[in-house]
N, C-alpha and C positions, 0 to 999 in steps of 0.2 A: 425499526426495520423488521420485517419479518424475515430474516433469513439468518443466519450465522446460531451462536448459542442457546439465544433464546428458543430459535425456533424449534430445537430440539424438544422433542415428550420424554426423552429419557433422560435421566441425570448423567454427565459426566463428571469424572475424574480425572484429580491434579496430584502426581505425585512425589515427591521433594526432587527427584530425580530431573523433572520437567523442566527446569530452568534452563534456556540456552541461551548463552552472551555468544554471536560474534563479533567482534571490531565494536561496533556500536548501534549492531542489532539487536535490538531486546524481542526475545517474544518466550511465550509458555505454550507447550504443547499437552493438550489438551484430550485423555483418552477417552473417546463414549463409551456403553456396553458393549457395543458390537467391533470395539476393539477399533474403529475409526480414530484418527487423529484430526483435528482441529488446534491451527497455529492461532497462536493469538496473539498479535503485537501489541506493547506498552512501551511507556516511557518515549513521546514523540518529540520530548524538545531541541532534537537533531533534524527533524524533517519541517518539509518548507510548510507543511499541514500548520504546525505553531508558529512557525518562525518569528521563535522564542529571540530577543534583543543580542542574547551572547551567545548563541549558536553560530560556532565556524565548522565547515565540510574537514572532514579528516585530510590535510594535506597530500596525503600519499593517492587519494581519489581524482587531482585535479578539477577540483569543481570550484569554482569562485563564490557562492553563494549557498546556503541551505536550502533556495530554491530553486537548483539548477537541478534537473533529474538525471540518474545515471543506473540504467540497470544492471543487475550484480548476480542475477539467479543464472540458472543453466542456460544453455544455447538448447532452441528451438525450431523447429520451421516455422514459418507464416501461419500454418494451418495451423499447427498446436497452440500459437498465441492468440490465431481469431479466435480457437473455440474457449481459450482464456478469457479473454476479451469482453464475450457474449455477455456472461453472466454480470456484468458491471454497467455495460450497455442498457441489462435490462434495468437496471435500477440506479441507471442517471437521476432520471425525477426525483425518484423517492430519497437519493444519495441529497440533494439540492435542496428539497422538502426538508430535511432535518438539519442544516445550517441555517438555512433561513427562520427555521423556530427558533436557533441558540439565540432565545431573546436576553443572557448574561453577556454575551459580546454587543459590543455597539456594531452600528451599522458599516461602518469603515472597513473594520474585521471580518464581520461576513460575507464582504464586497470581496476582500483578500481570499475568506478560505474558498467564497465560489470562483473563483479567477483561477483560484490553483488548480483545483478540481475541473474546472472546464477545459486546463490546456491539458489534464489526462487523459480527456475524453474527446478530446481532437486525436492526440496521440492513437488513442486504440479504436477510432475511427472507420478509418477505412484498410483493408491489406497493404497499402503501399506506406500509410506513416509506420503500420506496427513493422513492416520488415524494415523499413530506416532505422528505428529507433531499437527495437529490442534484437533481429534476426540482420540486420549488417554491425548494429551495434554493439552485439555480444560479445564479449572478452573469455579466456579461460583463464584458468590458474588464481593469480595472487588476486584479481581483480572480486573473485566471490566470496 
């Protein structure tokens, strides 16, 4: 994909400090030159994206499955998560393009990881699923 780290010209910066665990969100925050942050999630074998054989949902979330989706960031309007939104919209294809290369997964698997990926993209679709799903569904407090 041409967008995220790579697309960068300038070298960024990792620094021991970087590391944030919440609950069983792993990611590394990433500083460019110009002082820009870039998140970078790892460690997936909790999301439905692997849906690794022994991954169970943290009880305290309510969710039945690791691929049941449940949003946990801030509360937003509609508008702030269509213009969220956009940029994933625009690179459905290309998102689709690079599963379907994962020629080390079989075929069965990539039917999975594109199934996943297709019900996010229904999801961020059109304003009326994102305000269902993220802007009525938004919780505060213990839920982020």
């Amino acid at each position: 994909m041409s967008s995220g780290i790579g697309a960068s010209s300038s070298p960024a910066t990792i620094s021991a400090s970087t590391r944030c665990t919440t609950d069983s969100w792993h990611i590394r925050l990433i500083q460019k030159p110009n002082r820009t942050l870039i998140v970078v999630p790892y460690d997936f074998d909790l999301s439905g994206f692997v849906h690794a054989p022994y991954a169970i949902p943290d009880r305290k979330l309510g969710l039945r499955s690791v691929l049941d989706r449940l949003y946990r960031g801030p509360c937003r309007t509609t508008e702030q998560f269509e213009a969220a939104a956009a940029p994933f919209r625009a690179k459905r294809a290309e998102m689709m393009a690079v599963v379907e290369g994962m020629r080390d997964l079989e075929a069965p698997a990539r039917a999975e990881v594109k199934d996943y990926l297709e019900a996010f993209f229904r999801t961020i679709d059109k304003p009326d699923s994102i305000k269902k799903t993220f802007v009525n569904g938004c919780k505060t407090g213990a839920m982020m």
